[in-house]
C-alpha angles and dihedrals in degrees: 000000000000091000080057094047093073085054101040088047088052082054103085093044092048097046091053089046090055083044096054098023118029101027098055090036096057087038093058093047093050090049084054092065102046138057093256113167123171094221102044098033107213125148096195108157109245097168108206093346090111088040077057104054088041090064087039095058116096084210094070098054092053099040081055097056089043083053107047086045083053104051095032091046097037091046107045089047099050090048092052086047088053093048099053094049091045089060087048092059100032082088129108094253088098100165091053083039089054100045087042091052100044088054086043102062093046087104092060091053097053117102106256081226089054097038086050093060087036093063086031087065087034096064098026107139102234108036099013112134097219087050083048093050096039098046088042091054090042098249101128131358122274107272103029107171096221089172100036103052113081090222094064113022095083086041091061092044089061092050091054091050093047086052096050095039092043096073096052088045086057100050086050100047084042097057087040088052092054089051099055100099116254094223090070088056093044089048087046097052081046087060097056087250112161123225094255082054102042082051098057101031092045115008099051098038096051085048091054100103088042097047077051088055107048091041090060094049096039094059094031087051088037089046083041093044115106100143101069099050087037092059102043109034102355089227086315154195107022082342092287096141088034106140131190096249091050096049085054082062096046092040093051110030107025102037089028094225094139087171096054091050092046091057094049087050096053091047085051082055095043089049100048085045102053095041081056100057090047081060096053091047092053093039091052092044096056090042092054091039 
């Protein structure tokens, strides 16, 4: 009895992970093989034929190149961004450090639904407050439509994304930068290095597994993010922020071709996975180098 109470404690965990994880996953992969509509119901097996139409649509192609703009841009920004404010607070003025960082990190605590409306107000064309301060310095002209002209919607949406990432890429280069040992730094000043030198031959190298890191789960979170450029465009306008996990959306819930979304999902799987296990291979590589 007391060699089953480990397993029968684990029970509860692993049956609500088969409920939230497995089930929908092999639903969905079931539904990617068959004409599956939710108006008309079916179920008939087509085999790859939706994988098919998904490569066929135009759409795709461009929602994928909105998407890989989205994660890479928003992601290396943010991470530059990150890395900048980390070196601010990384200082012995620990009581200023504490108070900056903890207003610093407000945008990763806001809800990605509630940022999205934030950034949505704060662009709106007639009472937006960035429209009010640009067109009062002379910068555009009153009633610029950030989010309904197809130059500049995706554009905002980046910017959203760097503003919500930036906060979680500086905690982390933070905690990488207190970690790096203080006696590289000292041997370095003894050497005659400058700061620009000591920053490149010892900063960056010692933030390379956490710059990794935070590469892998910004373009996996961007690829995954549906909340921010729903919010704000829905995919608009003329489909130029259109991004996969939206179309998802548009292909199964607004042209009921549940077939069709389950297959581009399952693309969008097959795709981070695989992108994650690049990662492992190349991690294990440099660890065993």
């Amino acid at each position: 009895m007391k060699k089953s109470t480990p397993y029968m404690l684990l029970v509860p965990a692993l049956l609500f992970t088969i409920f939230v994880l497995v089930y929908p996953l092999v639903q969905n992969l079931i539904n990617s093989v068959r004409d599956v509509s939710l108006i008309t119901g079916g179920g008939k097996w087509v085999g790859l034929q939706n994988f098919e139409n998904v490569f066929r649509d135009g759409l795709f192609w461009i929602s994928f190149r909105n998407t890989a703009l989205y994660a890479v841009a928003g992601t290396l920004f943010a991470l530059l961004i990150g890395l900048g404010l980390a070196l601010l607070l990384n200082t012995k003025m620990r009581r200023v450090n504490n108070v900056a960082a903890a207003i610093y990190t407000i945008p990763w605590v806001i809800s990605p639904v509630v940022a999205g409306f934030a950034w949505k107000w704060l662009l709106n064309d007639h009472f937006g407050i960035i429209n009010h301060w640009l067109s009062g310095a002379g910068i555009i002209k009153p009633g610029t439509t950030w989010l309904g002209d197809p130059h500049t919607a995706l554009l905002c949406g980046i910017v959203a994304r760097i503003w919500q990432f930036y906060p979680f890429a500086m905690v982390m280069f933070l905690a990488g930068l207190q970690a790096i040992p203080l006696e590289q730094y000292e041997a370095a000043s003894v050497d005659g290095a400058s700061p620009l030198r000591r920053f490149f031959h010892i900063t960056i190298p010692n933030l390379k597994s956490v710059t990794s890191v935070l590469l892998l789960l910004g373009v996996i979170w961007s690829f995954n993010d549906f909340n921010m450029v729903f919010v704000m465009t829905r995919g608009g306008p003329i489909n130029s922020s259109m991004v996969l996990p939206v179309l998802v959306r548009e292909f199964s819930f607004v042209h009921f071709d549940l077939g069709k979304g389950s297959a581009l999902s399952i693309v969008i799987f097959t795709l981070l996975v695989s992108l994650s296990f690049m990662y492992l291979k190349v991690s294990a590589r440099r660890d065993s180098a």
